[in-house]
C-alpha positions in Angstrom: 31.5 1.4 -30.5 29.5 0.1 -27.7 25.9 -1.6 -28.1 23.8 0.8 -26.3 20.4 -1.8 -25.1 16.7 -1.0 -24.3 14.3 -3.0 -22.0 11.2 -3.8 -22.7 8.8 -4.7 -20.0 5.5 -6.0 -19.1 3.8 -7.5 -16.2 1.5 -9.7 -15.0 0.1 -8.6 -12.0 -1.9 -10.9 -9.8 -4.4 -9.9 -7.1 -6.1 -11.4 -4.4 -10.2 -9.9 -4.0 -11.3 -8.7 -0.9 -14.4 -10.9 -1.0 -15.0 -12.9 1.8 -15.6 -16.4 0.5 -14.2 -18.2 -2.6 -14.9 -17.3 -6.3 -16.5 -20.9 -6.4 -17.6 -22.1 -3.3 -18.5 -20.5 0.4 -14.9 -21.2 1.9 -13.6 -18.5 3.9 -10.4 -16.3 2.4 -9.4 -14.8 5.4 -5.3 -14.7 5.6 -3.4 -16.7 8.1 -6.2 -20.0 8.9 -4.3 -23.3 9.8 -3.0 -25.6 7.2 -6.8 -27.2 4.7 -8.9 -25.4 7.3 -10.7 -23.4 4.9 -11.5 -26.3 2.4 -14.5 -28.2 0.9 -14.9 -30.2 -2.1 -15.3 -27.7 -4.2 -11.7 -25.9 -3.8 -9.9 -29.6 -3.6 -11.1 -30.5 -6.4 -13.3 -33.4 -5.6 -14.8 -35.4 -7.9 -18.5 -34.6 -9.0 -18.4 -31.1 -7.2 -19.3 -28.1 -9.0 -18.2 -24.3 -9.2 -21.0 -21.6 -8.3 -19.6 -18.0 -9.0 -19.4 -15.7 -6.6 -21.2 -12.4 -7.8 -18.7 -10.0 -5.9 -15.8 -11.1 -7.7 -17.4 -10.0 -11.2 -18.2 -6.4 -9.5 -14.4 -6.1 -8.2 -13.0 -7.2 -11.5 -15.8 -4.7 -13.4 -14.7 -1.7 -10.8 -10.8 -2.4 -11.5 -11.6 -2.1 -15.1 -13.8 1.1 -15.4 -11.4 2.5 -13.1 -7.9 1.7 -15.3 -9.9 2.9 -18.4 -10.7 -0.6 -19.7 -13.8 -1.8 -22.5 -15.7 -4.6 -20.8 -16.4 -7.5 -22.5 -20.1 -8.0 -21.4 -20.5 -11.4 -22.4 -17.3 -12.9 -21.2 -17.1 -16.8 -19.8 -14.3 -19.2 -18.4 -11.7 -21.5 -19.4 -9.9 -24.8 -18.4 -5.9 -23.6 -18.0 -4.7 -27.6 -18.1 -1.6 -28.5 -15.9 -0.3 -30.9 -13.1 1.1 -29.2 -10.3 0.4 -30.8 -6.6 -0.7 -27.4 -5.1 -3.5 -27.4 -8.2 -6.0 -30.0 -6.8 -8.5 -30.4 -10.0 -5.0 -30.6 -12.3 -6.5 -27.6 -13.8 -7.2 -23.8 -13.0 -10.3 -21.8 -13.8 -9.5 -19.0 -15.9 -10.3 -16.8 -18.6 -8.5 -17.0 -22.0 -10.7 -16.1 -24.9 -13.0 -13.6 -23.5 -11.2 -12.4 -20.5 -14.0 -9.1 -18.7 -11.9 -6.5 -19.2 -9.5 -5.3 -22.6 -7.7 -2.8 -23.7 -7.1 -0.1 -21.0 -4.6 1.9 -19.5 -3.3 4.0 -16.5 -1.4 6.9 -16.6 2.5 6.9 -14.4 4.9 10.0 -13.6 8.0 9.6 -14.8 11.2 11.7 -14.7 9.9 12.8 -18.3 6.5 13.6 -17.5 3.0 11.8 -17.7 3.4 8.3 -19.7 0.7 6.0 -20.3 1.0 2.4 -19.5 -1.5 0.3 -21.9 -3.5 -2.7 -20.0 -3.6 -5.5 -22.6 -6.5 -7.2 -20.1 -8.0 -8.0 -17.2 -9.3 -11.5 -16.3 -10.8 -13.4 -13.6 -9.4 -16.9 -12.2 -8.8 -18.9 -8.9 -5.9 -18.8 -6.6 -3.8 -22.0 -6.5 -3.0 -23.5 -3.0 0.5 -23.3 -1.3 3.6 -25.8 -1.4 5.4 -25.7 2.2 8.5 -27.1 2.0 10.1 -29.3 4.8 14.0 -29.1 5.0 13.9 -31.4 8.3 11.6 -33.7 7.2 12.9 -33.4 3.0 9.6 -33.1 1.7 6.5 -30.7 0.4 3.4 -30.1 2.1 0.3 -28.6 0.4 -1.9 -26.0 2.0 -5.0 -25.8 -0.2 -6.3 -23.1 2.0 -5.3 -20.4 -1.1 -7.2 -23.2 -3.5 -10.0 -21.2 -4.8 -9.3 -17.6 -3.6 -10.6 -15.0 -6.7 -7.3 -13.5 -8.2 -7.8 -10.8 -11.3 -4.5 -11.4 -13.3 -4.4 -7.5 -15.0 -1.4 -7.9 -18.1 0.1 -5.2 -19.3 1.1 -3.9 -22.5 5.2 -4.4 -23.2 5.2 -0.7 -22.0 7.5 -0.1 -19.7 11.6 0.6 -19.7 12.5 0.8 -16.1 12.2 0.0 -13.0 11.2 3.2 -12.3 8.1 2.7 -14.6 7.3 -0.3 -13.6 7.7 0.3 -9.6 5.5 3.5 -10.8 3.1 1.5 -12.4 2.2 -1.1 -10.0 1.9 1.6 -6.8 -0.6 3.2 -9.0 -2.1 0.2 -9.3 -2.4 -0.6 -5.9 -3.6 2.6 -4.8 -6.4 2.5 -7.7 -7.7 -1.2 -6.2 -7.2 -0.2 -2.6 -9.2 3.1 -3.0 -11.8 0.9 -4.9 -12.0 -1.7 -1.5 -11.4 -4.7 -4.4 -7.9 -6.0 -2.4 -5.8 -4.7 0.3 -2.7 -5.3 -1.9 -0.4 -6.4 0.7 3.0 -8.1 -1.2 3.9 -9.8 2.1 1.3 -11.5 2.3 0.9 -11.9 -1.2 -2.6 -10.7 -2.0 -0.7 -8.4 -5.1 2.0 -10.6 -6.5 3.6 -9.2 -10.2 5.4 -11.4 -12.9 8.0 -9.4 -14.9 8.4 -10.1 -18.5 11.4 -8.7 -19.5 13.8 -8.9 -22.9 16.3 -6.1 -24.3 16.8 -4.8 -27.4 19.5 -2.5 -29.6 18.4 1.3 -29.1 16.5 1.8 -31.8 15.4 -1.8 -32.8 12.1 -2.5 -34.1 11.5 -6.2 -33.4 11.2 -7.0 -29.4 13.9 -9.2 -28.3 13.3 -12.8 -26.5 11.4 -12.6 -23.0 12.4 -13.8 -19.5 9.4 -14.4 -17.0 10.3 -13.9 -13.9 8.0 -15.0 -10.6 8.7 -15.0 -6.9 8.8 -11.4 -6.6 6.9 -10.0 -2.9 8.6 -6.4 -2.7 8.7 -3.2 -4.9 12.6 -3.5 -3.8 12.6 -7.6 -5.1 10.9 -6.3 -8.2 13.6 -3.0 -9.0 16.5 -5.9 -7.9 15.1 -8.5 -10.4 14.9 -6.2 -13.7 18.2 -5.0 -13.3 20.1 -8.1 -12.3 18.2 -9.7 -15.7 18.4 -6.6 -17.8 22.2 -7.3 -17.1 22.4 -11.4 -17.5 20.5 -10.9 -21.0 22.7 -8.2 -22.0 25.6 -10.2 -21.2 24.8 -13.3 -23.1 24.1 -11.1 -26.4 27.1 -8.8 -25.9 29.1 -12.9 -25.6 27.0 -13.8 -28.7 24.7 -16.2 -27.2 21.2 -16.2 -27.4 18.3 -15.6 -24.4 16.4 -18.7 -24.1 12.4 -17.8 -23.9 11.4 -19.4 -19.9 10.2 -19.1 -16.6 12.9 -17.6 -14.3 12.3 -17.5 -10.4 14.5 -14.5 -9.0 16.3 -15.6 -5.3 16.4 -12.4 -4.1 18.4 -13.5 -1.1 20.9 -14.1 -3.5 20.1 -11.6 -5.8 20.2 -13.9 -8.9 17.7 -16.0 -10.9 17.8 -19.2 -11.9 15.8 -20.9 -14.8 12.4 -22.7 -13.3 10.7 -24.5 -16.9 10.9 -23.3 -20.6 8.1 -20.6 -21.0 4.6 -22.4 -22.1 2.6 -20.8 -24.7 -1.5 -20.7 -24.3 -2.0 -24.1 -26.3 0.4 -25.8 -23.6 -2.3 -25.5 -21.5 -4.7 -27.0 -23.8 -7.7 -24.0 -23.0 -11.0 -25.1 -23.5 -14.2 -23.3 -22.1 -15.6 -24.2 -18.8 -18.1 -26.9 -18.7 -19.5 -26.5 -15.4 -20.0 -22.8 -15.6 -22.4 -20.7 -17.9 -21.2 -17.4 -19.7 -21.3 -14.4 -17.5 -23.9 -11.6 -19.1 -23.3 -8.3 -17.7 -26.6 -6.2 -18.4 -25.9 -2.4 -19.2 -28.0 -1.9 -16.0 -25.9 -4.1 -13.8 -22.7 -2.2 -15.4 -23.9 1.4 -14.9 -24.9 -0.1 -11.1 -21.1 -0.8 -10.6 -20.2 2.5 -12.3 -22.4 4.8 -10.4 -20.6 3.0 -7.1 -17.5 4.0 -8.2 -15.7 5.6 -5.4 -13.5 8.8 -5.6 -9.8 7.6 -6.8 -6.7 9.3 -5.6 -6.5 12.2 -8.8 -9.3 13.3 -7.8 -8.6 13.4 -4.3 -5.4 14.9 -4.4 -7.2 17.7 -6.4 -10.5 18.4 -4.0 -7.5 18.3 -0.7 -6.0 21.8 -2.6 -9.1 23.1 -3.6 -11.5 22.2 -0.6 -8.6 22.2 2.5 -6.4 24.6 0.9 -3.7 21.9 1.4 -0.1 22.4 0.1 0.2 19.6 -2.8 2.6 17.8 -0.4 0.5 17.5 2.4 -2.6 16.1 -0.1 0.1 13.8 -1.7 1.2 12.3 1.1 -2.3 12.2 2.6 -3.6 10.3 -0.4 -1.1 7.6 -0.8 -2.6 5.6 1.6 -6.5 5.3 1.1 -6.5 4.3 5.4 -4.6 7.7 5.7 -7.1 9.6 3.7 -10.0 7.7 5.2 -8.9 8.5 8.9 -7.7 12.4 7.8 -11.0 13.3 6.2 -13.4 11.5 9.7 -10.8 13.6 12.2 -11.4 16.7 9.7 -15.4 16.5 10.1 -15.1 16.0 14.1 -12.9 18.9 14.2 -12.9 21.1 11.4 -9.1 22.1 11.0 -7.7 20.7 8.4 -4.0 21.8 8.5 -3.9 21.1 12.4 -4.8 17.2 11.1 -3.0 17.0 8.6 0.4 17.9 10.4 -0.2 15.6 13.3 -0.4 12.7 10.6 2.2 14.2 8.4 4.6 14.4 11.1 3.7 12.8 14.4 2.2 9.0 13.1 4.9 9.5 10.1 7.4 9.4 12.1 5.8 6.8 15.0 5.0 4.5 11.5 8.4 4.6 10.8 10.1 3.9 14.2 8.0 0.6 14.1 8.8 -0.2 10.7 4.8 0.1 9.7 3.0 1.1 7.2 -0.1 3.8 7.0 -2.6 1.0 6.7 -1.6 -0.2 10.3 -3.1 2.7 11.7 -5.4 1.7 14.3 -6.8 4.7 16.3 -10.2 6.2 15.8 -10.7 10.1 14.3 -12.7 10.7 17.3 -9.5 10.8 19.8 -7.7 12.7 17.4 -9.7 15.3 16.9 -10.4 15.2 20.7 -6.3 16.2 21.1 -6.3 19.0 18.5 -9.2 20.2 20.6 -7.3 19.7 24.0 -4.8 21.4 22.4 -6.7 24.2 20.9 -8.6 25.1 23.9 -4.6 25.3 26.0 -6.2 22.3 28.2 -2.4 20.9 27.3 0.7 22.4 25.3 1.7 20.8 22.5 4.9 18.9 24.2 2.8 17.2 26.4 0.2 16.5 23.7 2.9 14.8 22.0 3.5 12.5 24.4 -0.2 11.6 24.4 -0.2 11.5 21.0 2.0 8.2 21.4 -0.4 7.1 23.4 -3.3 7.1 20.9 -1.1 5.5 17.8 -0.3 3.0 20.6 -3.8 2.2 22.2 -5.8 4.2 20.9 -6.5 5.5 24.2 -9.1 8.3 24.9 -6.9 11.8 25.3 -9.4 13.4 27.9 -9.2 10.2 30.4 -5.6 9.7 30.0 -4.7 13.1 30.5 -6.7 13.6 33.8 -5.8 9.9 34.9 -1.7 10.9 34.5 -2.6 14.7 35.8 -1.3 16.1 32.5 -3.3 19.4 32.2 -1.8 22.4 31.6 -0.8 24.5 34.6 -2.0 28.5 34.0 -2.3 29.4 36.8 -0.2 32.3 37.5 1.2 32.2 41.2 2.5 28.6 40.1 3.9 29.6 37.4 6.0 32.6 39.1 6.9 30.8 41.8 8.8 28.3 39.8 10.5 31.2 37.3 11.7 33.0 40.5 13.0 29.5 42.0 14.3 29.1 38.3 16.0 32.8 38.2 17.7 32.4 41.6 19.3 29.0 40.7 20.5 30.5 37.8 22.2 34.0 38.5 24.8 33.4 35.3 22.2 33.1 33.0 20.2 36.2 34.7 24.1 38.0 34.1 24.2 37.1 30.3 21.0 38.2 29.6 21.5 41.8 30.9 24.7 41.4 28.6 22.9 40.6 25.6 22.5 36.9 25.2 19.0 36.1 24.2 19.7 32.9 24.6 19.8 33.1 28.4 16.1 33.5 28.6 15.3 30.6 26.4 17.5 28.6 28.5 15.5 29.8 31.8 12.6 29.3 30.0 13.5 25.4 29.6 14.2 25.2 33.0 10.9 26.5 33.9 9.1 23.9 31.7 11.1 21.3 33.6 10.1 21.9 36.7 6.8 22.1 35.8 7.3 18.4 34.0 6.6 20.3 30.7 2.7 21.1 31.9 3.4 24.8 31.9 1.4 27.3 29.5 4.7 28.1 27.1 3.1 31.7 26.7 2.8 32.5 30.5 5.9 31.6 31.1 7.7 33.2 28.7 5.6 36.8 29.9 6.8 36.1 33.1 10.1 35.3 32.4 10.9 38.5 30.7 8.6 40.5 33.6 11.4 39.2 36.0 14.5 39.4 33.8 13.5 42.9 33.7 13.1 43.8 36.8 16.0 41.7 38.1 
């Protein structure tokens, strides 16, 4: 009979803080900053420098914890994580080991089964290593240190998850939860949300876990799902062959789609952890903790609830809606301008979906203001221009965000109502056209909606659809 295995999984997920200087020192974090251009002592670990700590990196790390159901640890403090590695410039990393700010939380995932809960072993604070750039011309590494000192929260799960369905379930609730809190953007590409997977396997019905894998250099939810199963497999293979899994760090190629074994997996006292000497404990007041609390923001649950309740939204419009915080953000301003709701909704739902995916973006790339949205809907509303040719200026705004009441009277896109105009063109339309005119009188309704089109044409699509279609049928029937 054949083995049937389970797989356990945890993570380590590592984010980047949306503050806007260093968790030690005033260096800049922005993304994208030529090679050691946002250095100073402090982050390259001069000699005789010291570490200040940055207040807004505390208030993230408390506000990710509140919000994934964590306790806080109110007197926490920092550690000395020991190891040589050229792209760590004090030969040491800042972190948090014995009291780490948050414990013991948990978020809750849909699965194919239902609700499951995914239990947050902690949450601690540390500091970004810098970047090895490797040369292949000139066959050797280069060290950015610009990433030196950047505030990371590492949040590590529980071993709760048995899929990469779970897991890719988990960490987009994850990212939605910071990004609607304003703590990171969570962008894997650029890898301000980077996830270790911790994976072993296990009989069906085994008590004891079997022996982990870590697994690093994962930057997509696709690299991720590719990763667990190709290792769920290798591990299964080697037990099914009666060899044991070797506990170490793997880094997954995912070019290749393979792994290949980094160092052995280091256990805390590898590191030799002591507390921080240049750094007092961190006392979080009850005061300063309800201040964080009471500037909670509202989370995406919540919000997908009030978008039924308050817009009388169908629950796939407020899913979709909420599954990008910038989507929400921009559908809720266009909404107060305008007051419809629906009308918003669909132009997002369908219209910028579909432009987002043509250009292979994402929601958060969105770049137009609320204010020339709603200004369309209103255009559109008021039968200034149908909705083909609001379409079309619709492009416009996603592209350039340009303002729909200049561009339409720059391109002389108004709608054309009036009525002489209109049956001038049908009657050109109905005498260029005397087989169509013939199948109509036979039956075929098609025919109009075919003389209809060619109306719109020759109009350029500026035509009121409504008019013409009265006038159509007014002349069909007394052809």
């Amino acid at each position: 009979m054949t083995k049937q295995y389970e797989t356990v999984i945890g993570l380590e997920v590592h984010v980047e803080l949306a503050t806007k200087t260093k968790i030690f020192c005033g260096c800049s974090t922005a993304f994208g900053g030529a090679p050691n251009t946002h250095t100073c002592p402090v982050c390259t670990g001069m000699p005789g420098s010291l570490p200040v700590l940055n207040k807004q990196v505390v208030e993230y790390a408390l506000a990710v914890g509140l919000a994934t159901n964590c306790g806080i640890n109110q007197y926490c403090k920092f550690d000395r994580k020991n190891y040589f590695y050229p792209d760590n410039p004090q030969n040491y990393q800042i972190s948090q080991l014995y009291l780490p700010i948050c414990h013991d939380g948990w978020v809750e995932i849909e699965t194919a089964a239902g609700t499951k809960k995914i239990g947050i072993h902690e949450i601690h604070m540390e500091e970004d290593a810098g970047k090895l750039i490797h040369d292949e011309w000139e066959d050797c590494s280069l060290v950015d240190y610009n990433r030196s000192g950047v505030p990371l929260i590492e949040i590590v799960s529980e071993p709760d998850m048995r899929s990469a369905d779970e897991v890719i379930a988990y960490l987009e609730k994850l990212r939605l939860i910071i990004q609607y809190l304003g703590a990171s953007d969570c962008k894997l590409q650029e890898g301000s949300m980077r996830a270790d997977v911790n994976l072993s396997v296990r009989e069906v019905g085994a008590s004891q876990f079997g022996t982990r894998t870590e697994m690093k250099n994962l930057n997509s939810f696709k690299a991720i799902a590719r990763a667990i199963e190709g290792e769920r497999k290798r591990q299964i293979e080697l037990l099914e062959e009666g060899k044991k899994v070797i506990q170490e760090t793997r880094r997954w190629d995912d070019n290749k789609e393979s792994s290949h074994a980094m160092r052995s997996k280091e256990d805390a006292q590898d590191y030799r952890y002591f507390p921080d000497p240049d750094l007092t404990p961190v006392v979080i007041s009850n005061e300063w903790l309800q201040a964080v609390r009471d500037r909670q923001p509202e989370l995406r649950t919540e919000k997908l609830a009030r978008y039924q309740a308050e817009f009388q939204l169908p629950r796939y419009d407020a899913e979709i809606l909420t599954g990008s915080k910038h989507l929400a953000d921009i559908f809720e301003a266009t909404v107060a301008l305008c007051g419809r709701p629906k009308e918003v909704s669909n132009w997002l739902m369908v219209e910028a979906m579909r432009l987002l995916k043509e250009k292979e973006q994402d929601p958060e790339d969105l770049s137009f203001s609320p204010e020339n949205l709603a200004k369309l809907i209103g255009m559109v509303e008021k039968n200034t221009i149908n909705r083909t040719v609001a379409k079309t200026v619709f492009e416009e705004i996603f592209a350039n965000d340009a303002d729909p009441e200049k561009y339409v009277a720059e391109k002389g896109l108004a709608m054309v109502s009036d009525e002489g105009a209109l049956r001038r063109a049908v009657e050109e339309v109905i005498a260029a056209n005397p087989q169509s005119v013939e199948d109509y009188k036979n039956g075929k309704q098609k025919a109009m909606g075919f003389l209809v089109g060619q109306t719109m044409r020759a109009m350029k699509g500026k035509a009121d659809p409504a008019k013409v279609n009265q006038i159509v049928r007014e002349l069909l029937a007394e052809a």
